[in-house]
N, C-alpha and C positions, 0 to 999 in steps of 0.2 A: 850214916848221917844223911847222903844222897836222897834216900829212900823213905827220911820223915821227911823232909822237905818236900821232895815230889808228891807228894798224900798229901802235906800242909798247902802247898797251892791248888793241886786237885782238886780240895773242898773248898777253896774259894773259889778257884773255876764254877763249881757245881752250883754255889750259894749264891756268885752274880748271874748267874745263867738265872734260876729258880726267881732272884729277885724281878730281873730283867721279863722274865715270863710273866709275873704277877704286874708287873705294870704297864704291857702289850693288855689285858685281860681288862685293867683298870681303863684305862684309856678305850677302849672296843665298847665294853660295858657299864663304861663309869658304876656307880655304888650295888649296879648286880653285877658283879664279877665274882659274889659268891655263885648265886645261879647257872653263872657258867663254868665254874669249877663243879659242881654236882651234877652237872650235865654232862661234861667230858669224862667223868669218874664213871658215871652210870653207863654212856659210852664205852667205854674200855671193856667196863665186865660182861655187855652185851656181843660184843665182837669174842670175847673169850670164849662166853658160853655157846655162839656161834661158832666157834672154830673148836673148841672141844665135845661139845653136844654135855647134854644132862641125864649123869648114867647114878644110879641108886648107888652103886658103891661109894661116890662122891661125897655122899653126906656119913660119913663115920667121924667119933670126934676125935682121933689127931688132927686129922683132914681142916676140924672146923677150927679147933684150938689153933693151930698153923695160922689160920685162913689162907693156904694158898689158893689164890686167885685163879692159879693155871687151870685148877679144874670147874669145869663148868658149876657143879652143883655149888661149889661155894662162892664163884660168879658173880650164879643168881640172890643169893643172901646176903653178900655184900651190896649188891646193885639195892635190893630191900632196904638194906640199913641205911643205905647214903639218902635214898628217897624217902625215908622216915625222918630222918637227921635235918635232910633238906623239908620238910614240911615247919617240921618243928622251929627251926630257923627263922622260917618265915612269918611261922605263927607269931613268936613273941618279936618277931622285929615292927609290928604293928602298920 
């Protein structure tokens, strides 16, 4: 019983934290704070792909179904997808 309870505030721990972040982000970049969430996201996988490097065996598809991030080649595809995601966004927000 202990054990759902500690899980049951755990995730509220996590969800005021995550809110709390999204509204540092609001406030910093008032209405782009999308912009900076796709910028820190493409950050991340850059640093990844920087600290694991981009080796061909990376792109196999469990690897990519997974998409673990830890490996550089999938990284870089992700960092792709979030910079398409993030164009597209932009596009239609006018």
């Amino acid at each position: 019983m202990k054990k759902g309870i500690l899980q049951f505030l755990a995730i509220i721990a996590v969800v005021a934290f995550l809110l709390i972040c999204l509204r540092i982000l609001v406030y910093f970049f008032g209405e782009h704070y999308i912009d900076a969430m796709a910028v820190l996201l493409i950050f991340a996988n850059v640093c990844f792909m920087i600290k694991n490097g981009i080796k061909k065996s990376d792109f196999k598809k469990e690897y990519i179904q997974k998409m673990e991030i830890k490996r550089g080649g999938i990284a870089l595809i992700h960092s792709f997808l979030v910079f398409v995601f993030w164009l597209l966004y932009n596009a239609t927000r006018g």
